[in-house]
N, C-alpha and C positions, 0 to 999 in steps of 0.2 A: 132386342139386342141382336145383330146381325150374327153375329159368332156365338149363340147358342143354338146347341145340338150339334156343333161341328165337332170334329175331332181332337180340335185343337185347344176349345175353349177352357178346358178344367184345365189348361197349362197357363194361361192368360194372367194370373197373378202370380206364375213362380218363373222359372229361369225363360220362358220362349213367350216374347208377345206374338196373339196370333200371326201378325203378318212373317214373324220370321219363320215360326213355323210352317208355313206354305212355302217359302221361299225357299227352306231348308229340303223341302220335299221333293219341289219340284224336279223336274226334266231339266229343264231348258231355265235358269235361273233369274235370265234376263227376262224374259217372259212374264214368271214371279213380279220381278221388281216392277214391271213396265205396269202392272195389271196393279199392285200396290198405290201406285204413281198416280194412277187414273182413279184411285178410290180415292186422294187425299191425303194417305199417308208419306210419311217421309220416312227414307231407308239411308241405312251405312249398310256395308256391304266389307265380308271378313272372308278374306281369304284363307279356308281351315287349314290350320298346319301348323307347330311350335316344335322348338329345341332341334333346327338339322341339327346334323354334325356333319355334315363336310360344307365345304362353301363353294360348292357347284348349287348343291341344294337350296341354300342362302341367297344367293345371288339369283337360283331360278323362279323362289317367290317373290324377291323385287320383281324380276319380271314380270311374272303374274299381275301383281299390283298393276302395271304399267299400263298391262293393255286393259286391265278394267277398268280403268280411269277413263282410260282413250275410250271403252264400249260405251261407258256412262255417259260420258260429254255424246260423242258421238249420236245416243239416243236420248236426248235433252233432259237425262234423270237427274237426279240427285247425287253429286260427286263428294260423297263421303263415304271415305274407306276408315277400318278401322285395324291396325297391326298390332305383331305381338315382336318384339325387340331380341326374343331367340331365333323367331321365324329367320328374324335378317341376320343372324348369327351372332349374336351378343355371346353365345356360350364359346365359341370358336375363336372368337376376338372382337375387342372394343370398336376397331378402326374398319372390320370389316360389317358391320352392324351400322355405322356411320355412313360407310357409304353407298350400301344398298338403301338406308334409310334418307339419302340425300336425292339418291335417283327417284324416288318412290314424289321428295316433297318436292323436286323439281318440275317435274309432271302435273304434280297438281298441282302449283302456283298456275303452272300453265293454264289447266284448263280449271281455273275458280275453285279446288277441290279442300276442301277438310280433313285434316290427316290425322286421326285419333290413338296413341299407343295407348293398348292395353295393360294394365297393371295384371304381373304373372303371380308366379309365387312368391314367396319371402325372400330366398336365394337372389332373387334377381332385383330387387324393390330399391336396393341404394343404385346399384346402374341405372334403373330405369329414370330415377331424381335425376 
């Protein structure tokens, strides 16, 4: 097994498979991903952050998203991102969660990408349906 004796391996059946946990570690992230890519695995890619509350913050991890999409494509990775529906301000308002989240799936229509929302808490479970 390649991933015994690493550091990461006794996490490998609970919450972090090992590639993410390298990916999570790393420096240089795209790096991670690039070096995941070349072993065979497939990656989604989450940009960490949940619940702004303002929607400057909101709008600034759409952007986020935007240009990881672009890095992805750009280095012929895997263009799947995977978001959380506070991130894009679901908690601030319905219509502004929409349209971060419009800009996020217009991007990726663009470049072939996969756009997965994360199921949060309970509080949020009927918006997110």
């Amino acid at each position: 097994d390649r991933w015994a004796g690493s550091p990461c391996a006794s996490r490998s059946r609970g919450q972090w498979s090992p590639g993410s946990w390298r990916a999570r570690r790393s420096r240089r992230p795209s790096g991670a991903i690039e070096r995941l890519h070349a072993a065979g695995f497939r990656t989604t890619v989450d940009v960490l952050g949940e619940s702004v509350s303002a929607p400057g913050a909101a709008r600034a991890a759409a952007d986020a998203y935007l240009a990881v999409l672009d890095a992805l494509a750009a280095r012929g990775l895997d263009r799947n991102v995977s978001l959380k529906l506070t991130q894009m301000g679901l908690r601030i308002g319905p219509a502004l969660a929409r349209e971060n989240v419009a800009r996020v799936v217009e991007r990726a229509v663009a470049h072939g990408a996969v756009v997965r929302i994360d199921m949060e808490d309970h509080p949020t479970t009927d918006a997110t349906l």
